[in-house]
N, C-alpha and C positions, 0 to 999 in steps of 0.2 A: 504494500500500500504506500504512495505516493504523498507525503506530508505537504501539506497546502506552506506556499513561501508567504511570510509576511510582509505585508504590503510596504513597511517603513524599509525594510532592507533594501526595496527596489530604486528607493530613490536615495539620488548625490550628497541630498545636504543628511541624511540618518549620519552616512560613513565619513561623510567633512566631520559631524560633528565627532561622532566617535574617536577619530584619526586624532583628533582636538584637544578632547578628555584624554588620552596614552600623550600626546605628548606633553601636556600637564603634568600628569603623573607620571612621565618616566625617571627623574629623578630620584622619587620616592622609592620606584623600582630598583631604583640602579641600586639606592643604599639599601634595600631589605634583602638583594639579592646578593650583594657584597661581604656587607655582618652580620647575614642573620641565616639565607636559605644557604648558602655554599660552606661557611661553620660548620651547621648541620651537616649538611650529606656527606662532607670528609669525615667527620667525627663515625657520622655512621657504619662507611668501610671502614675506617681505621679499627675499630671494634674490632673487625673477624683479622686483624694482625696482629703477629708478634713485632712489635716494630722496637727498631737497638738502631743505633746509629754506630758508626764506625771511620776511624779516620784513614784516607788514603790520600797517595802523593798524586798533588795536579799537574798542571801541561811543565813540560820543565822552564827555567827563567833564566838558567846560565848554564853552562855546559865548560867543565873542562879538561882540556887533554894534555898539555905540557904541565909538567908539574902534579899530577893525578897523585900520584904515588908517597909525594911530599904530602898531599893535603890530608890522604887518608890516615899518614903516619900519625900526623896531629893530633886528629880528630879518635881516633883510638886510641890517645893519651887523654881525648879531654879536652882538648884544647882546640877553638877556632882559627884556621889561618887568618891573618890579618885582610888578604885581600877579599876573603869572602866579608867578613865583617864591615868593609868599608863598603863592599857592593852590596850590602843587607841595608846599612846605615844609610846611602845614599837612594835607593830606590824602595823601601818602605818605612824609613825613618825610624827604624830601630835604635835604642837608645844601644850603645855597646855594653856597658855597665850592669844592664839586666838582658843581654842575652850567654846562654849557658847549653850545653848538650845532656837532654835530658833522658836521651835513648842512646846506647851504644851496642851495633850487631856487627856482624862480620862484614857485611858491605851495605848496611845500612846505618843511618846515623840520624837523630831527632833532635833539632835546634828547636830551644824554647825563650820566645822574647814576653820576658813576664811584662812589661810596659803594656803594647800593644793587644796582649795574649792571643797571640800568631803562635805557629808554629812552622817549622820550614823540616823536610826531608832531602837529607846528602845519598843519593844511591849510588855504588860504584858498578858498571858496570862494564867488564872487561878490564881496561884500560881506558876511559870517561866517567866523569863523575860528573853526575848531573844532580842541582842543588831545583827544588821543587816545590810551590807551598804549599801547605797540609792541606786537605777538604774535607770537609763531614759530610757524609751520606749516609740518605739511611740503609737501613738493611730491611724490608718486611718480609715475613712468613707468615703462610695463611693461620690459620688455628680454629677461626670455627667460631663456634660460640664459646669457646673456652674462657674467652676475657667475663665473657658476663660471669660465666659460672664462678669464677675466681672473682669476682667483686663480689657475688651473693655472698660466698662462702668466707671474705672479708669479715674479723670482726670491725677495725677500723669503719668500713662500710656500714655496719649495723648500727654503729655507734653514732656514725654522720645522720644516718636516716632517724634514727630517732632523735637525738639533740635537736633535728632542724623540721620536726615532727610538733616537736614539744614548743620548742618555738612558735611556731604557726600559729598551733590549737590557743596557746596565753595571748599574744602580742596583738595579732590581727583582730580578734573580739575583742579585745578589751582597749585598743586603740579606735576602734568604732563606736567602742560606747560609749566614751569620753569625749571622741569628736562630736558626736551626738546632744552631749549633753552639752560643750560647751558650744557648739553653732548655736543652740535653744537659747544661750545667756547671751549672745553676740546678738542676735536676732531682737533684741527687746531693745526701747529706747531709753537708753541708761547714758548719760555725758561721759563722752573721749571712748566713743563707743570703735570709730573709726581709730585711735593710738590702741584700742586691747588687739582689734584686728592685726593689725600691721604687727606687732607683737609676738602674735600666734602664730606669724607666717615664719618670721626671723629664723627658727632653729630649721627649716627646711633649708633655705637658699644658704646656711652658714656651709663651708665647706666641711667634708666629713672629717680630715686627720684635723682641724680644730678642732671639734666638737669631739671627739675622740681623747684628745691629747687633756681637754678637759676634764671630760670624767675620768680619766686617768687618775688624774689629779682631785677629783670628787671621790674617787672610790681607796684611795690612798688609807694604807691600814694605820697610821701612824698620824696626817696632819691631814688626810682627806675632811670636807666637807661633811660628808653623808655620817661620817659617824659621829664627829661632832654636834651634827644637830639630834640623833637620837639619841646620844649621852645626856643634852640640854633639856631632851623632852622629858625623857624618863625622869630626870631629875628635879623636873615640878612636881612627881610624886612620889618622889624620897627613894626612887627605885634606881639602880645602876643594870647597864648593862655591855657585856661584856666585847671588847673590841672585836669588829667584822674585820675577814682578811676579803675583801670582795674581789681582785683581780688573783688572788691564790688559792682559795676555797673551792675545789670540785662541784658542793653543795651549792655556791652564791653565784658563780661566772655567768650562769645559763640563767637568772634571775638581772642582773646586773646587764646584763645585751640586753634582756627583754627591757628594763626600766628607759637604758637609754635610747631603744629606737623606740617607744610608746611617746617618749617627750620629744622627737623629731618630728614623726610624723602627724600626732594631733591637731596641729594647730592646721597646718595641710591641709587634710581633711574636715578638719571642723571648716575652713571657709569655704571647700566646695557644697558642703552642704547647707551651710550660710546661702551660698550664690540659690541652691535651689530652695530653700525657705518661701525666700523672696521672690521669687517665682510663681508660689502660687496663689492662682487666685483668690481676692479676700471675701468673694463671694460666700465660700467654699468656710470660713469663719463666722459668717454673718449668718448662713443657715442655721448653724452650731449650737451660735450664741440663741436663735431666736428659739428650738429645741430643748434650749435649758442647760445646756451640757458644760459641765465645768470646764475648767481650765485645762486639767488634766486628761479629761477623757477628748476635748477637744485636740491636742498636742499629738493622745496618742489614737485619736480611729479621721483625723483628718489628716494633722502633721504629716506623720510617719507613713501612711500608706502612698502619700504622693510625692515624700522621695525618697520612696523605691527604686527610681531608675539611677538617684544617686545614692544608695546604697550599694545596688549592686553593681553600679561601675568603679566605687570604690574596694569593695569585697573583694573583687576580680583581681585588679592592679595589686592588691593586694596580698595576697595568696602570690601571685606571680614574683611577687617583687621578694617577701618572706623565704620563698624556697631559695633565689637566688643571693641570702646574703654572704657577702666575703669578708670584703672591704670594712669592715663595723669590728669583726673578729681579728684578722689581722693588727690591724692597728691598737685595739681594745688589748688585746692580752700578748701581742705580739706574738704569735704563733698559734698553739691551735687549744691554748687554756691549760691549768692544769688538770692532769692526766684526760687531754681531748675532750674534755667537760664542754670545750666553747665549738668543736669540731662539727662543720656543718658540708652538706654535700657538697656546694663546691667548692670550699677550702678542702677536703677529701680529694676532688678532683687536680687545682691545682697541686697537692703535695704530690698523688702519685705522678703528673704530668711532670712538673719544673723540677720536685726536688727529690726524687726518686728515679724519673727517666721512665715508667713504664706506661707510655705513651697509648697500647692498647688498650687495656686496664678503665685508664684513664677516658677514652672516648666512650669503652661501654658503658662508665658510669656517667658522661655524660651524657646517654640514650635513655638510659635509665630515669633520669633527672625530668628531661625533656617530656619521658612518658607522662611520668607522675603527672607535671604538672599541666601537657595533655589532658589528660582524662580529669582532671579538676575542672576545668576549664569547662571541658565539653559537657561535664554535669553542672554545673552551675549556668550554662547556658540552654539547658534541655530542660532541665527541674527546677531548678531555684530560679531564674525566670519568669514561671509561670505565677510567680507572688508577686512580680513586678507591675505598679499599676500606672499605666501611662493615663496624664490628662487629658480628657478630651475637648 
C-alpha cells in the first residue's frame, strides 16, 4: 500500500524553511555531536577493550655513521655524547642539566628529558645509530564484556554506586524542598525582597574551588566554623559537644558534600520557581480565596500543582547533574575521602581512567553510569510526568 505524500512537503518554501531551522541549529549540532554523542560511542567500544598503551620509537630525527661506535661506547657507560646533546638542546630545547639515560640494552638506549618529559630512543643498528623520539600508542584487545563484569564485581564500584546512590536519594529532595519553601518566602511582599533574591542566586554563579576551598575551611576540625557554632549552640544549654572531624570522618564526609551542595544549589532553584510562582495566574487565587480556602490549602492544591512543570524540570536537571558529581569531591576532601567514604561514580571512573590506566574498565563504567541515569530519565519522563499539570 502506497502512503499518500503530504501536501506541505511538495512545496519550496516547507524545505527553504526546514533547510533554515538545520542551519540555525547546526551549531548546537556541531557541539552535542562533538562532547556529548562521539564521548559516548568511543566510551562504548572502548568497553569491549583491553586497552594498555605502550611506548615505541618514531620516524628517526638524526642518523649516525662516523663515529657510531664512539657514541654507543658512551652511552653504555651512561653517559650522553656531547654532540647528541647539543642536537637535543638545539632542536627541542632540552634543558642539558635534566636530560639522563634512563634505559640501557645492548643496542638500544632510552634518553629521559625530565624538563620537557620527552623521551628520545638511541637504536644501533649494524653500524648506524639512529636517535628517534619516543611515541605512545595504544595497544587494544578485544575482551568482550569482561570490562563490565570486572566493574560489577569491583568492590570500589559498589562503593561508588552506593555513596553516589545515597547522595541522590538526601540532597536532591531535600534541596527541593527548601527551594520550595524559600521561593514561597521570596514570592511574598516583604522590603529588599529583590537584595534576598540576588543573595540566593550568589553561591550558584560563585566558582566551585572557592566555595570548596571554603568549607574546607568551615568544616576544619580545629578553627572550622561549623563546629564553632555548634559548640556556641549547645552551650546556651549548659550542654558540650564533642569536636567533628568532618573532612576525616568516614561517618560525616558523605553528610558534609550533601550540606555543601544543598547550600549551592537552593537558592538556584528556589528563583526558578520564584520565576514560575509568578507566573500564575491570580485568577486561579481569587477562586480560592472566594471558596474559603486558607492560606495553606490554597499554596498547596493551587501553588504547587501548577509548578509542576517547574518541579519536574528541576527534579530532572537534577538527578542528572547528582549522578554526575566530581569536581565538589575532588576539591572537598582532595581525593576520594576517607577510606572512599566521599567516592562517587565518576570520580570511580576518573581514578580507574587517569590514575590507574585501565582505560576499558573505565569506559564500561562509564556505560554503566550513562544507563542509570538513562533509564531515570526515561521514567521520570513516562510516569512522573503524568502528575505534571500544565496551564491552560
Amino acid at each position: 500500500m502506497k502512503l499518500p505524500v503530504p501536501q506541505a512537503w511538495k512545496s519550496r518554501r516547507f524545505w527553504r524553511e526546514t533547510l533554515e531551522a538545520y542551519v540555525y541549529l547546526l551549531p548546537t549540532l556541531a557541539v552535542l555531536g562533538l562532547f556529548t554523542f562521539y564521548p559516548f560511542i568511543n566510551a562504548f567500544l572502548y568497553s569491549a577493550y583491553d586497552i594498555g598503551t605502550r611506548t615505541v620509537p618514531g620516524e628517526p630525527v638524526l642518523t649516525v655513521t662516523a663515529g657510531a661506535e664512539e657514541w654507543a661506547g658512551a652511552l653504555r657507560r651512561g653517559r650522553i655524547p656531547e654532540p647528541l646533546v647539543a642536537f637535543l638542546a638545539e632542536r627541542y630545547r632540552v634543558d642539558p642539566e635534566q636530560l639522563w639515560v634512563r634505559l640501557r640494552e645492548a643496542n638500544r638506549w632510552v634518553l629521559r628529558d625530565e624538563g620537557g618529559k620527552r623521551e628520545f630512543v638511541v637504536l644501533r643498528e649494524s653500524e648506524v645509530l639512529t636517535v628517534r623520539p619516543a611515541v605512545t600508542r595504544w595497544d587494544l584487545r578485544p575482551v568482550g564484556w569482561k570490562n563490565f563484569q570486572a566493574v560489577l564485581a569491583d568492590r570500589d564500584f559498589h562503593k561508588a554506586l552506593l555513596n553516589t546512590t545515597k547522595y541522590v536519594i538526601i540532597s536532591v529532595p531535600v534541596t527541593l524542598a527548601l527551594a520550595l519553601l524559600l521561593a514561597t518566602l521570596l514570592n511574598q511582599a516583604v522590603r529588599g525582597r529583590g537584595l534576598f533574591r540576588t543573595a540566593n542566586f550568589l553561591p550558584y554563579i560563585t566558582p566551585w574551588v572557592a566555595v570548596a576551598m571554603v568549607f574546607r575551611w568551615i568544616y576544619n576540625r580545629d578553627i572550622g566554623l561549623l563546629n564553632y557554632l555548634l559548640s556556641a549552640f549547645a552551650g546556651l544549654f549548659g550542654q558540650e559537644v564533642s569536636v567533628l572531624d568532618w573532612l576525616n570522618d568516614p561517618k560525616l564526609a558523605l553528610p558534609a558534600l550533601i550540606l555543601m551542595q544543598v547550600w549551592r544549589f537552593t537558592g538556584y532553584q528556589a528563583l526558578i520557581l520564584l520565576a514560575g510562582m509568578q507566573g500564575i495566574d491570580r485568577e486561579y487565587y481569587e477562586a480560592a480565596r472566594v471558596d474559603g480556602a486558607s492560606a495553606f490549602q490554597t499554596w498547596w492544591r493551587v501553588t504547587v500543582p501548577l509548578l509542576t512543570p517547574q518541579l519536574f524540570f528541576l527534579l530532572i536537571i537534577s538527578l542528572i547533574g547528582s549522578f554526575r558529581i566530581f569536581e565538589e569531591v575532588m576539591i572537598l576532601f582532595m581525593g576520594a575521602g576517607p577510606e572512599n567514604s566521599g567516592l562517587t561514580m565518576v570520580y570511580y571512573i576518573f581514578r580507574k581512567a587517569f590514575e590507574s590506566g585501565h582505560y576499558g574498565p573505565a569506559s564500561a563504567a562509564s556505560v554503566i553510569l550513562f544507563a542509570i541515569i538513562f533509564a531515570l530519565s526515561l521514567f521520570q519522563l513516562t510516569v512522573v510526568q503524568r502528575r505534571v499539570h500544565y496551564e491552560r
